[in-house]
C-alpha positions, 0 to 999 in steps of 0.5 A: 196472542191473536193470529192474522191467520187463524187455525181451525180446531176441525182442520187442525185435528184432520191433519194432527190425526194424519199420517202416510204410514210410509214416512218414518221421520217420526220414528227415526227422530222421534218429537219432543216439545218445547216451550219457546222456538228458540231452546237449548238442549244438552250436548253431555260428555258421554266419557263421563259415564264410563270414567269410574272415581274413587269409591271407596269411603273412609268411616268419617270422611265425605264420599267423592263426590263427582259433577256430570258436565253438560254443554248447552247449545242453542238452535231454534225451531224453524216453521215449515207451510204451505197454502192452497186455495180452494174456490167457493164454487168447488165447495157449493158444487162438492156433495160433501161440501166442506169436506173438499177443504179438509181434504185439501188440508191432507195433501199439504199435511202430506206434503209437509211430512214429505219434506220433513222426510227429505231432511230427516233422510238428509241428515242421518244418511249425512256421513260428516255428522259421524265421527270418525271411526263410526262410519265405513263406505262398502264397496265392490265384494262387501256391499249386501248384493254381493251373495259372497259378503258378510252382512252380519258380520259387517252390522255386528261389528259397527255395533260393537265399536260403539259405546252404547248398543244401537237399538235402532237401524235404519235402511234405504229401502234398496238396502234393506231388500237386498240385505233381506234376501241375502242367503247369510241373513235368510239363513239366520232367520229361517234356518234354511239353507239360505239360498232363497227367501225373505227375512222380514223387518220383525225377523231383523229386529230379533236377530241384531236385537233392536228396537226398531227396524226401520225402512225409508220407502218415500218417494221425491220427485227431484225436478222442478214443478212443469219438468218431467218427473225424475222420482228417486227414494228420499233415503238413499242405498245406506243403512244407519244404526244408533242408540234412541233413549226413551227419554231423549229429548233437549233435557233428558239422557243422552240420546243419537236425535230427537225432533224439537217441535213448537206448539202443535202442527195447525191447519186453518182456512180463511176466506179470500175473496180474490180467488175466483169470481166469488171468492174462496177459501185460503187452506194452510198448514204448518208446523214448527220442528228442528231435526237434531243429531245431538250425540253423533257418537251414538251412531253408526254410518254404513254408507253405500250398503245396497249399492249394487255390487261390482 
């Protein structure tokens, strides 16, 4: 089908090849392709894998057999874009000429990414989408500022409680500084006495082995454009720990969350001639995705970890 707002094959690769090493959302709810915005993926009875039928088979009889029940359900991927306008005279006045329109398409690529951080951050540091008995606030002598509390034992524990070991966790970036640099974890990890040093991402993932260490660093301005700026982390003082399978996606095995996403992310540019005296250019880009926490009990919510102790 032809589009009234076309993509650029070199545009679309500049922004398909972009990403600010600072975003996890890609890695905390990792992609999967669909065919249609609208889909379906699988919401499985996670008992299922654990009630044990009948195995035993007579010498001429049928062996049990058993049905794994899984309930669709529907959502649909939504379009998220942006447009800036770049004046003829910048390009004909720019040494590299075109290329002030393929850097244009970064910064809305990197404001895309920004805002799927923000609701990626939004949702899996949401404590209603944990059920209950996955899900504790920390506070006063427990939070992981408080050199006296037990950080180890409060991660190994939610661990524990759920059905699938965790093999991710994700840290607020005050979390996971105040959580490093505890004297119980640097003593771990180093074998120290504990009372000062650092324990690296790497260093975590071996202890609790995990996968995934993750730590949201980005930054959002929370005021409106003209305001003086009020920047705040978009992953808030919380620590998050679920199960990710390989393969997870709307179809495959059971997984905490995934990302649909339709089609490609695009970037295109059109020629506009009200902009300007002359005329410009119309840069766009999109892409179309949902963020879906499609097994809650996967997961495991710490809320207020890295607030600051009492």
């Amino acid at each position: 089908m032809k589009h009234p707002f076309p993509a650029s094959p070199d545009l679309t690769s500049v922004v398909m090849a972009y990403r600010n090493p600072r975003m996890i959302a890609d890695e905390a709810l990792p992609r999967y392709p669909v065919e249609k915005m609208n889909y379906r993926y699988s919401e499985y009875d996670l008992a299922e894998g654990f009630t044990v039928p009948d195995t035993l088979v007579g010498r001429k009889s049928a062996p049990t057999q058993v049905e794994f029940k899984a309930v669709g359900r529907d959502r649909s991927t939504k379009d998220h874009a942006l447009d800036d306008v770049v004046p003829v005279v910048d390009v004909e006045n720019d040494p590299n000429g075109r290329n002030r329109v393929a850097r244009t398409s970064e910064r809305l690529a990197d404001l895309i990414a920004l805002d799927r951080e923000i609701r990626t951050a939004n949702l899996i540091f949401d404590a209603a989408q944990y059920p209950a008995g996955h899900k504790e606030t920390l506070a006063g002598t427990s939070v992981f500022g408080d050199p006296n509390s037990d950080p180890i034992g409060i991660v190994t524990d939610a661990m524990d409680a759920l059905m699938m070991r965790p093999n991710v966790m994700v840290f607020g970036r005050s979390t996971f500084t105040r959580f490093a640099r505890h004297p119980q974890v640097v003593k771990a990890v180093n074998g120290t006495s504990g009372d000062s040093g650092f324990a690296r991402r790497q260093q975590v993932a071996e202890l609790f082995e995990v996968e995934k260490v993750l730590v949201g660093e980005a930054f959002v301005n929370m005021n409106r454009p003209g305001q003086t700026a009020n920047l705040q982390r978009a992953w808030g003082p919380h620590l998050a720990l679920y199960y990710l399978a390989p393969l997870g996606g709307p179809d495959e095995n059971p997984s905490f969350g995934f990302t649909a996403q339709y089609g490609k992310r695009i970037a295109g540019d059109k020629e506009d001639p009200n902009i300007g005296m002359r005329g410009g250019y119309r840069v766009r880009v999109g892409e179309s995705v949902d963020e879906v926490i499609a097994a809650p009990m996967l997961g495991y919510f710490l809320e207020n970890a890295g607030a600051d102790p009492a």
